[in-house]
N, C-alpha and C positions, 0 to 999 in steps of 0.2 A: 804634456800639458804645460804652456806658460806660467813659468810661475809669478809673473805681474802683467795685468790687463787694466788697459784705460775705462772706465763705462761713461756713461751719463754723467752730467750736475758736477765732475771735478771731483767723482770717485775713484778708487783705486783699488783692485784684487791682488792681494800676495797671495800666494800658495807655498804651505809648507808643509814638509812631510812629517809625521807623528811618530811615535819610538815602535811601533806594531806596522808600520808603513802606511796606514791610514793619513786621508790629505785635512790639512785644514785649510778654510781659505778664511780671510781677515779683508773685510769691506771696510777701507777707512777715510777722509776728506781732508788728513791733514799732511798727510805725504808722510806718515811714518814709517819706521822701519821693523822689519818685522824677521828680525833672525832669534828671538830663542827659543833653544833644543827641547823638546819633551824629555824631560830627565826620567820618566818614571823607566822601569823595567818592563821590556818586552816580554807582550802577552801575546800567546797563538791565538787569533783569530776564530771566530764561530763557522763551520763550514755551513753550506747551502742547507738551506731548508726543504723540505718536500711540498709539492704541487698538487694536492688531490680535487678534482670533481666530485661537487654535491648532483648527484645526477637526478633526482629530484627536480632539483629547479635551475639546473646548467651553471652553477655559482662554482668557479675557484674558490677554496679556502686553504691558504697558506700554513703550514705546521711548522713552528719554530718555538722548540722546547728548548733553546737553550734561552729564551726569554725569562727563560721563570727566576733565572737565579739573578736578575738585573738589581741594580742600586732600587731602593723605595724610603722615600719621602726620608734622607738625612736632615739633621741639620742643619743651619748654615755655614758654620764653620770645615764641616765636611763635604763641601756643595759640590758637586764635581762640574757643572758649569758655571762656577765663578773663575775669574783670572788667577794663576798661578802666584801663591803669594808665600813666602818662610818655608814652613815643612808642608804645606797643603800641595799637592802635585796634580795639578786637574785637567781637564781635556783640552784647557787652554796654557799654552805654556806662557805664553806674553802676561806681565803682570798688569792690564789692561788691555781694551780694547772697547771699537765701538757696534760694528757687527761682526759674528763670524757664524764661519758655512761649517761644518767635519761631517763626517762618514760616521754616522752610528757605531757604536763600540755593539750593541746588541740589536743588528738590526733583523727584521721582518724578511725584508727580502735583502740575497747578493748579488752583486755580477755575476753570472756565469762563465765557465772555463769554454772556448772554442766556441763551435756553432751552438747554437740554442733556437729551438721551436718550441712552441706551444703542443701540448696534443692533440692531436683529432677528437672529437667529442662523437663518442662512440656509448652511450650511456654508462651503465657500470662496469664493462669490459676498458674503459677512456684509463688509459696511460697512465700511471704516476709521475709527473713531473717534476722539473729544480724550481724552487719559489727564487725566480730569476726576476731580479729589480736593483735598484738602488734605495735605502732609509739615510737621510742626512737631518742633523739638528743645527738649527739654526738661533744662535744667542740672541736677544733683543739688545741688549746692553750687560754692562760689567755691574751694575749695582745688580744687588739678590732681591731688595727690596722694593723695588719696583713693580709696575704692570705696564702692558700696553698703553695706556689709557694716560701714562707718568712722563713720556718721551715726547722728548722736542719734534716742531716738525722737522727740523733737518736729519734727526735719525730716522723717524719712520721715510724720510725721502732715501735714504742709503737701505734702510728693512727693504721696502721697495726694488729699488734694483738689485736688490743681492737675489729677492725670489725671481725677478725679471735674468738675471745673470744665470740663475741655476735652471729654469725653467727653456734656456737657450742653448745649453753646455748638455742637457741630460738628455731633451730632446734628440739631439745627435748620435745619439747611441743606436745600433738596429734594433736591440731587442725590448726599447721603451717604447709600451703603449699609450701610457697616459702622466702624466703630472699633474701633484696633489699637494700645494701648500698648505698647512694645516697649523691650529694654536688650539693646544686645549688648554685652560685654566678652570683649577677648583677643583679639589677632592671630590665635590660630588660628582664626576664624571670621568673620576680613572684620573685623573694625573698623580705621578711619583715622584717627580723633581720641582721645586715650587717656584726656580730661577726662573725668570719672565724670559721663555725661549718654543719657538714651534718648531715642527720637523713637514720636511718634505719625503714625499713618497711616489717614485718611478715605478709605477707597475710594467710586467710585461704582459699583461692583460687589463681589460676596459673591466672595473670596478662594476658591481649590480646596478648602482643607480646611475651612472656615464650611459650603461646599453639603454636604461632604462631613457634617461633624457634624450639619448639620439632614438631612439626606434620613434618619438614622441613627435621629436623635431622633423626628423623624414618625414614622418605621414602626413606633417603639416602641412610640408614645402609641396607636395607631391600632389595634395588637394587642393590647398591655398596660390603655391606658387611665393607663399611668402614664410621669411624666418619667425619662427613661434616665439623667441624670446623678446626681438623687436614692439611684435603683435601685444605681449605680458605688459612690456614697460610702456606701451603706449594707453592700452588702461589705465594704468596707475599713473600718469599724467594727468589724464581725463578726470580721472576719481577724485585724485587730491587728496582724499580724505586719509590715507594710508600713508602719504610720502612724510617724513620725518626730517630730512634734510637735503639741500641740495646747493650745489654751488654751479660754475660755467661748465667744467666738464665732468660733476658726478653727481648723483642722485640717488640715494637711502630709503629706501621703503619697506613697510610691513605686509609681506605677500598677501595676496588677496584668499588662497588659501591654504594660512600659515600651519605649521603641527605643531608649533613648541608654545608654549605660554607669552615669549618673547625671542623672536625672528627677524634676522631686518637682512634684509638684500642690496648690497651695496654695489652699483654699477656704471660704468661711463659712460657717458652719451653719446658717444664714438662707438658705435660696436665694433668688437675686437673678437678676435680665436682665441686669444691666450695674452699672458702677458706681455708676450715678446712685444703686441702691437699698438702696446701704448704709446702715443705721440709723448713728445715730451713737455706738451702743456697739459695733458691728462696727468703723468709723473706725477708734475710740478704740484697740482691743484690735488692730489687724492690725500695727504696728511692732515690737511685741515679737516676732511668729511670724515674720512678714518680718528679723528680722534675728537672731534663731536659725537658721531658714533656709538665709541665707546665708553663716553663719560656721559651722556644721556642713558645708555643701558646700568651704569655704575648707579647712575642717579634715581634710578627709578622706584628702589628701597632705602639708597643712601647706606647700603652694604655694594662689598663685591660680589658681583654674580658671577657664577659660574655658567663656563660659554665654550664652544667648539665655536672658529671662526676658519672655515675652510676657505679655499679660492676653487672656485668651479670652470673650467676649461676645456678647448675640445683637446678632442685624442688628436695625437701627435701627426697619425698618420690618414685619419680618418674625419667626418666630419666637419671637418671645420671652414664648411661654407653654412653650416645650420647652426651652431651650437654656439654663447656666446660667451666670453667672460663674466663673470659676478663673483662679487665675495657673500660668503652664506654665513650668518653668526648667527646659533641656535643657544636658547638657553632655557636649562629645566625648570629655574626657579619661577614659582607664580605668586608665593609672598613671600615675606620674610623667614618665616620659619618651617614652609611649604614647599616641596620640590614634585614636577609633573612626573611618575614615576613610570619609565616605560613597561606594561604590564602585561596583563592578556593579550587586550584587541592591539597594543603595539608592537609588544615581541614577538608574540604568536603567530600573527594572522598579518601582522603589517598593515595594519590598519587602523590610522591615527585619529584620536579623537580629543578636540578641542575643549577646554571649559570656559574659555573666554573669546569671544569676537577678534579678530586682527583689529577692527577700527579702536576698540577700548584699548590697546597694549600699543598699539600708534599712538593715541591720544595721550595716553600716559606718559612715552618716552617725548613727545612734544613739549607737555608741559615740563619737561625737568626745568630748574635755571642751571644755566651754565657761569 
């Protein structure tokens, strides 16, 4: 692995090794130097997780009980993704930084040793398998007290290629299916660490809702002749009435039929497979709509809302002449002191039910002022 790569915009990847042999990598614009040691004391490593089949409904679900015993919600003083600072010894040794990539200390899924397959899906006789992937978390910035929403556009231009950089590095691997950038924020929806940071996740298998989106996309192409997600955003052009922002190469809109109370689909107008095939005037142009974006969603109670903002992509080796890029930001909240709680007809039966219109939670995230 190089340990320094040139990218895009006059960025810069160091990679350095962590005291457990975990890599980190350090995205930074000003040509620093990035040699200190991870002083803490080496920890043995979590071995591989197990692979079972729900054969029910053909779904992998991953088993990794050594998750349980993970850091939850410290302080800031205790923060294990802030920079290395006195006697605090954190996952970052540098006593600054602007982005950086590392290898989960408790991840979901690991490399596997040697060859690695999938099992045959054979219903409940189907193989127990190694939850074979990559988990990396990715820092937004050195301050703790920040959010997405708080950063210059030249960091989110480095956020940016750093998931463009990993989403090009991980892809390379044989036994990666798919890439999954991801940011959760807000206790009401599972987060433990409250440093402004998302993680990526390599599966060696295609996610429920990825099969779900290609089986979708296929049947389009196959009838139509044409890509479904193209067909999606060329409605919501038409409509109007749903779009929330747009600039030269990206466009913001609240799906036409959305499941969360506030949803917005953030997408290029260049269709791309993945990140890899952002031009670098898309790059250039996606900070300013990304953090409109997010301070319209911020604005919309004048509290922080709590948000999952995934990036949606095709599978690495499949795909991806149907399937397109988009960033998906979901959020539970529907007022202030109201959360959509996923319940019956949505955990049970997967089956989502709306209490507001898309066009009202568009129209609301319009009129925020910025």
């Amino acid at each position: 692995m190089a340990q320094s790569k040139k990218l895009a915009a006059g960025i810069i990847r160091n990679n350095r090794e962590m005291a457990d042999g975990r890599t980190i990598r350090y995205y930074d614009t000003a040509d620093q130097t990035r040699t200190a040691p991870d002083q803490r004391p080496v920890e043995e490593q979590p071995a591989i997780g197990e692979l079972r089949l729900d054969p029910l409904v053909n779904e992998w679900v991953a088993m990794a009980s050594h998750r349980q015993g993970r850091i939850f919600l410290p302080p800031k003083e205790l923060c294990p993704l802030c920079p290395t600072t006195g006697e605090l010894l954190t996952e970052v040794p540098e006593s600054d930084f602007e982005v950086v990539v590392f290898d989960n200390r408790s991840p979901s899924l690991r490399p596997p040793v040697g060859d690695w397959a999938l099992p045959d899906l054979v219903g409940p006789d189907t193989d127990l398998g190694t939850a074979a992937g990559k988990c990396e978390v990715i820092c937004f910035t050195a301050d703790h007290g920040k959010s997405f929403k708080d950063l210059t556009p030249a960091r989110v231009r480095v956020l940016l290629e750093a998931w463009i950089d990993r989403t090009d590095e991980l892809s390379r691997e044989p036994y990666i299916q798919h890439i999954a950038p991801f940011e959760n924020r807000g206790e009401e929806i599972g987060v433990t660490l409250s440093h402004p940071h998302g993680q990526i996740y390599a599966y060696s298998y295609l996610p429920p809702r990825v099969e779900k989106m290609l089986a979708a996309a296929n049947q389009y192409m196959e009838s139509t002749g044409k890509v479904l997600f193209d067909e999606i955003l060329a409605r919501e052009i038409r409509d109007q009435e749903r779009i929330i922002a747009r600039n030269e190469r990206w466009i913001a809109y609240v799906p036409y039929a959305s499941r969360y109370p506030f949803e917005i689909h953030v997408a290029p107008l260049n269709p791309v497979a993945d990140l890899t095939g952002l031009t670098d005037e898309d790059r250039d142009a996606f900070p300013a709509i990304a953090l409109e974006v997010m301070n319209r969603l911020d604005g919309v109670f004048g509290i922080e809302m709590a948000y999952i903002a995934a990036w949606h992509q095709a599978p690495v080796r499949i795909g991806r002449d149907v399937l397109r890029l988009h960033w998906q930001i979901t959020s539970v909240r529907r007022a202030p002191g109201k959360l959509k709680y996923l319940a019956g007809s949505e955990s049970a039966m997967g089956a989502f039910i709306m209490d507001m219109r898309p066009e009202q939670s568009a129209a609301q995230l319009r009129e925020v002022k910025l």
